[in-house]
C-alpha positions as CSV (number, residue, x, y, z in Angstrom):
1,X,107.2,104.8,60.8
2,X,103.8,106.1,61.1
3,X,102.6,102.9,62.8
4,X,105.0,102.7,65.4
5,X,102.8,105.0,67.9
6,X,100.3,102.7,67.6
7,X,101.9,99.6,68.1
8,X,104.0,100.9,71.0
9,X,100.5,102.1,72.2
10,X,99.0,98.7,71.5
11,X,102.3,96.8,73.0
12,X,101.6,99.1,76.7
13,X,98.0,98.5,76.7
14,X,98.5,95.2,76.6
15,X,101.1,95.1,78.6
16,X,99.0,97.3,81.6
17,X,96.1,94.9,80.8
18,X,98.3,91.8,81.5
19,X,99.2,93.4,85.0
20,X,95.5,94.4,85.7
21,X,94.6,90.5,85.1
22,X,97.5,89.5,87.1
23,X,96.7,91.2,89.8
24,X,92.6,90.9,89.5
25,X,94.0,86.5,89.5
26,X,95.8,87.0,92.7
27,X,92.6,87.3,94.6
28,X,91.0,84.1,95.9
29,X,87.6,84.9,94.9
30,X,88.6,86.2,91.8
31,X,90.4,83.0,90.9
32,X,87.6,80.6,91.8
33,X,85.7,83.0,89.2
34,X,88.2,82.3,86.9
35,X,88.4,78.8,87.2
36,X,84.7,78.1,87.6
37,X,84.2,80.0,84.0
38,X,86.9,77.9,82.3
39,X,85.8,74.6,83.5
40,X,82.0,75.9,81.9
41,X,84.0,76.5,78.9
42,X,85.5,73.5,78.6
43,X,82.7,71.1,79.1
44,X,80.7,73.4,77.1
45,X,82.7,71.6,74.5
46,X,80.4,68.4,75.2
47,X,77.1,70.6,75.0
48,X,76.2,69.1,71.2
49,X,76.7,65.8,72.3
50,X,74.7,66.1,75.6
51,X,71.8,67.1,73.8
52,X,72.2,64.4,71.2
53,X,72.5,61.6,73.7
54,X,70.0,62.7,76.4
55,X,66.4,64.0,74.3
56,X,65.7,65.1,78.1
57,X,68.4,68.0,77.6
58,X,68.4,70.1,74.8
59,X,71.2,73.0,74.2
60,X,70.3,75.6,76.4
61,X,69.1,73.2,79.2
62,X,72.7,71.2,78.7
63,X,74.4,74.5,79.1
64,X,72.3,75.3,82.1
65,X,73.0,72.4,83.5
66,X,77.4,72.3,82.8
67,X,77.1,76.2,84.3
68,X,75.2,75.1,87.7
69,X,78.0,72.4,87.8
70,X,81.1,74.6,87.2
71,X,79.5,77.0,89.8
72,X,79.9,74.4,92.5
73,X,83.7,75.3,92.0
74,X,82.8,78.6,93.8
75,X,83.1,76.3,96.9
76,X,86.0,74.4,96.3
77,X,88.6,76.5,99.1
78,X,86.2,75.9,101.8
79,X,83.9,72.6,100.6
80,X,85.8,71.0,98.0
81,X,84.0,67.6,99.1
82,X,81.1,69.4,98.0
83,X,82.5,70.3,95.2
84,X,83.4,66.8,94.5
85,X,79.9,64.8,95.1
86,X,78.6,67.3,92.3
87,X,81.1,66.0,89.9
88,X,80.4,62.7,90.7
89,X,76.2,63.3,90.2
90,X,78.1,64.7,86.5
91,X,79.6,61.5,85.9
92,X,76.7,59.4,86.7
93,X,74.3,61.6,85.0
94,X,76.3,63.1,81.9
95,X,79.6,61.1,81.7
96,X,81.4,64.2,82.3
97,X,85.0,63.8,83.3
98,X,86.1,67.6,83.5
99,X,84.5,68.6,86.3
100,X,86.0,65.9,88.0
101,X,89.2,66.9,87.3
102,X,89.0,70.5,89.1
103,X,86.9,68.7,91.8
104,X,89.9,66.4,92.3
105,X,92.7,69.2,91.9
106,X,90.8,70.8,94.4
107,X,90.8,68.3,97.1
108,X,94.5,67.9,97.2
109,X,95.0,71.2,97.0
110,X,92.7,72.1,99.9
111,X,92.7,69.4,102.2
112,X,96.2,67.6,101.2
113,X,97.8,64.3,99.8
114,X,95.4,61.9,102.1
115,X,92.2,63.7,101.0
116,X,93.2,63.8,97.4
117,X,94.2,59.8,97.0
118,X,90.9,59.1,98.8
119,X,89.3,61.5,95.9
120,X,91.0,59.2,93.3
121,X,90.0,55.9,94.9
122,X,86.5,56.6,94.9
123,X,86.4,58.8,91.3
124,X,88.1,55.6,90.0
125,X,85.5,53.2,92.0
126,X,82.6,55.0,90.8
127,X,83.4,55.7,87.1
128,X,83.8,51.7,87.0
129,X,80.5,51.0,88.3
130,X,79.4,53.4,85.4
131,X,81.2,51.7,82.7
132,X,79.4,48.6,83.7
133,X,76.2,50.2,83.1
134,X,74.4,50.5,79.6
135,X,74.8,53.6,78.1
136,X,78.7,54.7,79.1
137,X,79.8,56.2,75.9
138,X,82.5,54.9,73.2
139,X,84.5,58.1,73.6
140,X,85.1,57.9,77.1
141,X,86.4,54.1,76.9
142,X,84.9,50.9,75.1
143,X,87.4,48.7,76.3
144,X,88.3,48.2,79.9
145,X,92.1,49.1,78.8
146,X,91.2,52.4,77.1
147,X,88.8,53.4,80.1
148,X,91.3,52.6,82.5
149,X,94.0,54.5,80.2
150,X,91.7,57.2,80.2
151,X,90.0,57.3,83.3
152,X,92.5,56.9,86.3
153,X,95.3,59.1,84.5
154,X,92.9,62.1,84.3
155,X,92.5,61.6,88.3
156,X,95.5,61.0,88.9
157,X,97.1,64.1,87.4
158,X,94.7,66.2,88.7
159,X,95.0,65.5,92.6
160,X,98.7,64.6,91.9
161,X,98.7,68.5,90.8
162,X,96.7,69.6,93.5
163,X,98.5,68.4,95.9
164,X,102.0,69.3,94.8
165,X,100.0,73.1,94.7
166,X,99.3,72.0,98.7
167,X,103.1,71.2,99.9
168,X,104.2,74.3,97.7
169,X,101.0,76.5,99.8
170,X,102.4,74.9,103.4
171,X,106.3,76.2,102.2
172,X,104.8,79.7,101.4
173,X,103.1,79.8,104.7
174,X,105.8,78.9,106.4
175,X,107.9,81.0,105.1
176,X,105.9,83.3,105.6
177,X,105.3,82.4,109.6
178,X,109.7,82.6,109.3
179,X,109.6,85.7,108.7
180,X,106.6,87.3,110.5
181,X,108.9,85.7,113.5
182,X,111.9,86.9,112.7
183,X,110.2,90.5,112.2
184,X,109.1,90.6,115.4
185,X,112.0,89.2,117.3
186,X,114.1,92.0,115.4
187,X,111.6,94.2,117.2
188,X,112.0,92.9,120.5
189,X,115.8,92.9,120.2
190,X,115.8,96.2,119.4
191,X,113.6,97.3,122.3
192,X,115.9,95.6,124.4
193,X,118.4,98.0,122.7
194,X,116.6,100.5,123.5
195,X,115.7,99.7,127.5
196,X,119.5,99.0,127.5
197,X,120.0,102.4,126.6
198,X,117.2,104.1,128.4
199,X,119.1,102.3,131.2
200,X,122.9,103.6,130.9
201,X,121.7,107.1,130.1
202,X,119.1,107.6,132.6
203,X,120.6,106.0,135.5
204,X,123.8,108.3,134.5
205,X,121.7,111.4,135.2
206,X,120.1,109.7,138.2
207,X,123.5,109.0,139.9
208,X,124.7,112.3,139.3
209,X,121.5,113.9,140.8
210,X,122.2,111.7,144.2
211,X,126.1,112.9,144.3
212,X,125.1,116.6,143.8
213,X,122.3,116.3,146.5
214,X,124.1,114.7,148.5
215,X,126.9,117.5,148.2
216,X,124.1,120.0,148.7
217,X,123.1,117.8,152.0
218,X,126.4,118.1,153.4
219,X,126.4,122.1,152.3
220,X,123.2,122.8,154.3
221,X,123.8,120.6,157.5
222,X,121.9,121.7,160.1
223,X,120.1,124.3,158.1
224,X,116.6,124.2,156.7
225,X,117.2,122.5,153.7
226,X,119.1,119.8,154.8
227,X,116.3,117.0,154.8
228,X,114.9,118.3,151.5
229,X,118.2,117.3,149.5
230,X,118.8,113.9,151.5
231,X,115.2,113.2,150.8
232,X,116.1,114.1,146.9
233,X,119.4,112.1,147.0
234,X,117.5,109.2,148.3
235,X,114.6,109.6,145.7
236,X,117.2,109.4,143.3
237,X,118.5,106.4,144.4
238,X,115.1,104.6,144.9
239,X,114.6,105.3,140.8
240,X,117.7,104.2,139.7
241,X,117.3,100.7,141.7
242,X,113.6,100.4,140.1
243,X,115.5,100.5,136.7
244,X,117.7,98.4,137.5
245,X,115.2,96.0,138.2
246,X,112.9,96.7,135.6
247,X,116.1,96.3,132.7
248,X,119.2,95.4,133.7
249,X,117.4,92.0,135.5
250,X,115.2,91.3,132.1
251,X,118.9,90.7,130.6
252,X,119.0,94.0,129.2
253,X,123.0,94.5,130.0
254,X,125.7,95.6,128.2
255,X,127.5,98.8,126.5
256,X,125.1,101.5,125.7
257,X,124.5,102.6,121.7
258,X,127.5,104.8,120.5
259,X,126.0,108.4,119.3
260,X,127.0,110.8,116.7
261,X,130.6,110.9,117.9
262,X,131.3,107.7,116.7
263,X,129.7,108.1,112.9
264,X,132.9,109.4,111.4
265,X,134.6,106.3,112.3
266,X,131.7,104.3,110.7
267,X,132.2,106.5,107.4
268,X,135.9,105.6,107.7
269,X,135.3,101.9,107.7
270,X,132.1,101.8,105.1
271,X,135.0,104.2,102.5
272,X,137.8,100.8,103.2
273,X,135.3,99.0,102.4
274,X,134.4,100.4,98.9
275,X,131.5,102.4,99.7
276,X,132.6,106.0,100.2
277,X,130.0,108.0,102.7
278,X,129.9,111.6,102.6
279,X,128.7,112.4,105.7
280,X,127.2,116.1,107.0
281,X,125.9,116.7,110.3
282,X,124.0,119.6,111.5
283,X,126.4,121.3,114.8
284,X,123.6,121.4,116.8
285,X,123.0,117.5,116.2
286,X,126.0,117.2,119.0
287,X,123.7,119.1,121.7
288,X,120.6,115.9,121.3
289,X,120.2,113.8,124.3
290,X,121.7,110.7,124.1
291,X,119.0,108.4,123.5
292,X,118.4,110.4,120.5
293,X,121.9,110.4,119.4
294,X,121.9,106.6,119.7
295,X,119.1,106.6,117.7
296,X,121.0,108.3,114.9
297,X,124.1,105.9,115.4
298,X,121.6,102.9,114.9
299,X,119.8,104.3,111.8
300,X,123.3,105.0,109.6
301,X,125.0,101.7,110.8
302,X,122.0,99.7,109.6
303,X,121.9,101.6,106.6
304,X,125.7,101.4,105.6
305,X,125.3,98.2,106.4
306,X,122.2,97.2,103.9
307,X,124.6,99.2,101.1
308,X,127.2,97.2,101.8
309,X,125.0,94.3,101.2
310,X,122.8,94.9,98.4
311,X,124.7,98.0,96.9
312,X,128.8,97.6,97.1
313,X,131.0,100.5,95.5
314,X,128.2,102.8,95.7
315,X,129.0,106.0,97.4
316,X,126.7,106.5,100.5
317,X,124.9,109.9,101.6
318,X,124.4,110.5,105.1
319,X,122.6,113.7,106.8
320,X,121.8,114.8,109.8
321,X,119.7,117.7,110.2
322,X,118.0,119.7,113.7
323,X,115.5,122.5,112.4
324,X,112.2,123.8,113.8
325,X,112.6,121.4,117.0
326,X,113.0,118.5,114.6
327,X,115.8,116.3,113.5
328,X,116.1,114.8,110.3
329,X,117.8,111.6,109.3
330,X,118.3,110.8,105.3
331,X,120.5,107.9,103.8
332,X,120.6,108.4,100.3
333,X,123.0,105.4,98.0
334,X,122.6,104.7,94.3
335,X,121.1,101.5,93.4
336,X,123.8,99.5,91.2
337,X,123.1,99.2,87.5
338,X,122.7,95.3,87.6
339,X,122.0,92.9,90.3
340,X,124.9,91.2,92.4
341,X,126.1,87.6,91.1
342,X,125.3,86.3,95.1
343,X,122.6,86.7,96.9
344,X,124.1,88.7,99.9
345,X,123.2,87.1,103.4
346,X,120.8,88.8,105.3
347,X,118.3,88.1,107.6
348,X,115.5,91.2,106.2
349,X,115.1,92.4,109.6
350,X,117.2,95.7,109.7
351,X,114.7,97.8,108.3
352,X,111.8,96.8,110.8
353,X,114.9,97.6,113.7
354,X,115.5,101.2,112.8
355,X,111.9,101.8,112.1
356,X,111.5,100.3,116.4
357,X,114.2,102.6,116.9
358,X,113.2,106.0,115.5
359,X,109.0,105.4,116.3
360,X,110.1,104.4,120.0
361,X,111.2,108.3,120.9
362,X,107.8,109.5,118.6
363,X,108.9,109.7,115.4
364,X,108.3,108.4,111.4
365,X,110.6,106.4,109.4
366,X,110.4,104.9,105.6
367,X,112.6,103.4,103.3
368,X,112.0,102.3,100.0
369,X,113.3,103.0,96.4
370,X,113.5,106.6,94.4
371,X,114.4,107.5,91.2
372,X,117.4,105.2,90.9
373,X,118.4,105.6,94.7
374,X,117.7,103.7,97.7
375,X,116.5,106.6,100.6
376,X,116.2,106.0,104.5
377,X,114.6,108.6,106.0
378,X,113.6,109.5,109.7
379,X,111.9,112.5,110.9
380,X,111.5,112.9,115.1
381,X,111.2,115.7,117.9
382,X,114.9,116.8,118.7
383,X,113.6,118.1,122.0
384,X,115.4,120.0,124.6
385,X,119.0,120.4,123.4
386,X,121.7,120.5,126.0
């Protein structure tokens, strides 16, 4: 019993040095380190027989020579051709084959299928040439069957490799180009939200301004102020067609963004569902603008929404607070114990629309996991309530 502290302290320093060294491999330079230092290692394993077979190299000079090879690996993202013509002076000079199989992995990795069977061709072509000559040693092939048994499957594995690491590269990138796209059309569909409702609500005030100047005209006629309120009434008129033609012609039509009125009917669907919502909002939420109020509307949809998706049954907190000229959005729902049998469908892009939402009237957003809970929270001016 006395040894457990140490082995559960030996089991998490291992365990933190495994993530260090995963994450220290993740880095491109890092792992052309990594992988220059184990091909050294490996053909390190020739370095007795190098020095027995060539009186010109002796140990350390062998081992110089493997290490100036492996280093060539340092190039291989941007010059694996380079890379390749060294391990080619290897196998002419030193018989080695090792380096030539990183040199080949890299090619197809790097530069694709066509580059990396033109890598084999020519590996095969030239370490033919050198089995012809005096000198090629037993163990690489004394036979024309066992060289070619020997030879052309190391090249061919290794670009074959490397090039299945190339088609599974192009899917990550494009994957990741998907979704970069899809990240930023959420963000322009979501401004268009917005303009929509910039739109309704501000050309609401504006028509409203024109009827009561227009009232005021008729009031004053043929006193002082008469030409100052049709002058106003007109103004008014002259902004609202300038957004009309600045959003409604860009296509951004439609019904504006519900506001807080409409979240208890939201809370009533997301409970029928199976995720019941307790839902609190501040009385002096009611007196926002409407932009802002739209802004709430959109931030609990989306998030009922996502814990319909990735968290069903699990009840659903929902605040809305005004204080100090601020107002205060927090989505709180507990994460479930185990992961859903599906994968629920979901395009990833809710998150980045709510954060457009909430930083488009000057505010900060964030969303992430605590403590067993998935939290959404929004912080923005509340501004001048009415």
């Amino acid at each position: 019993m006395r040894n457990l502290p140490v082995a559960q302290a030996i089991r998490q320093a291992t365990a933190t040095a495994g993530r260090l060294a995963g994450r220290w491999a993740q880095a491109p330079r890092a792992l052309d380190v990594l992988t220059a230092l184990s091909a050294f290692a490996l053909m390190s394993l020739d370095v007795p027989g190098l020095a027995e077979a060539d009186n010109s190299l002796n140990g350390p000079l062998a081992a110089l020579a493997l290490a100036v090879g492996a280093a060539s690996l340092l190039m291989r993202r941007g010059a694996p051709w380079l890379t390749y013509l060294v391990s080619l002076f290897f196998l002419g000079w030193l018989h080695e084959l090792t380096l030539a199989q990183f040199a080949l992995y890299s090619l197809g990795r790097y530069r694709g299928r066509r580059a990396g069977a033109l890598g084999v061709i020519g590996y095969v072509a030239f370490a033919y040439v050198m089995f012809n000559q005096p000198g090629w040693p037993a163990h690489r092939g004394d036979t024309l069957s066992s060289f070619l048994s020997l030879v052309v499957p190391i090249g061919v594995l290794a670009a074959g490799v490397g090039v299945a690491a190339n088609r599974r590269d192009l899917v990550h990138a494009l994957e990741a180009q998907r979704a970069e796209t899809d990240t930023l059309h959420a963000v322009q569909q979501e401004r268009a939200r917005i303009a929509r409702d910039v739109h309704d609500f501000v050309g609401r005030e504006l028509t409203l301004l024109s009827v009561r100047s227009q009232v005021l005209a008729r009031r004053a006629a043929d006193g002082p102020f008469e030409d100052g309120f049709e002058e106003l009434s007109e103004t008014a008129r002259s902004a609202h067609r300038m957004l009309n033609e600045i959003i409604v012609q860009r296509g951004c039509d439609g019904s504006p963004t519900p506001g807080l009125d409409a979240l208890p009917d939201l809370a009533e669907r997301s409970g029928r569902a199976g995720s019941p919502v307790e839902l609190l909002i501040d009385g002096a939420a009611h007196r926002l603008s409407p932009l802002r109020q739209a802004a709430v509307h959109r931030v609990v949809q989306e998030c009922l929404t996502n814990a319909a998706k990735h968290a069903p049954g699990q009840p659903v907190s929902v605040r809305v607070e005004v204080s100090g000229g601020h107002l205060a959005i927090t989505v709180r729902n507990a994460l479930p114990a185990t992961a859903p049998t599906s994968t629920p469908v979901s395009a990833g892009t809710g998150t980045t629309g709510m954060a457009e939402r909430i930083r488009a009237v000057g505010g900060m957003f964030s969303a992430g996991a605590r403590a067993g809970t998935y939290e959404v929270w929004a912080r923005l001016p509340a501004g001048e309530l009415t």
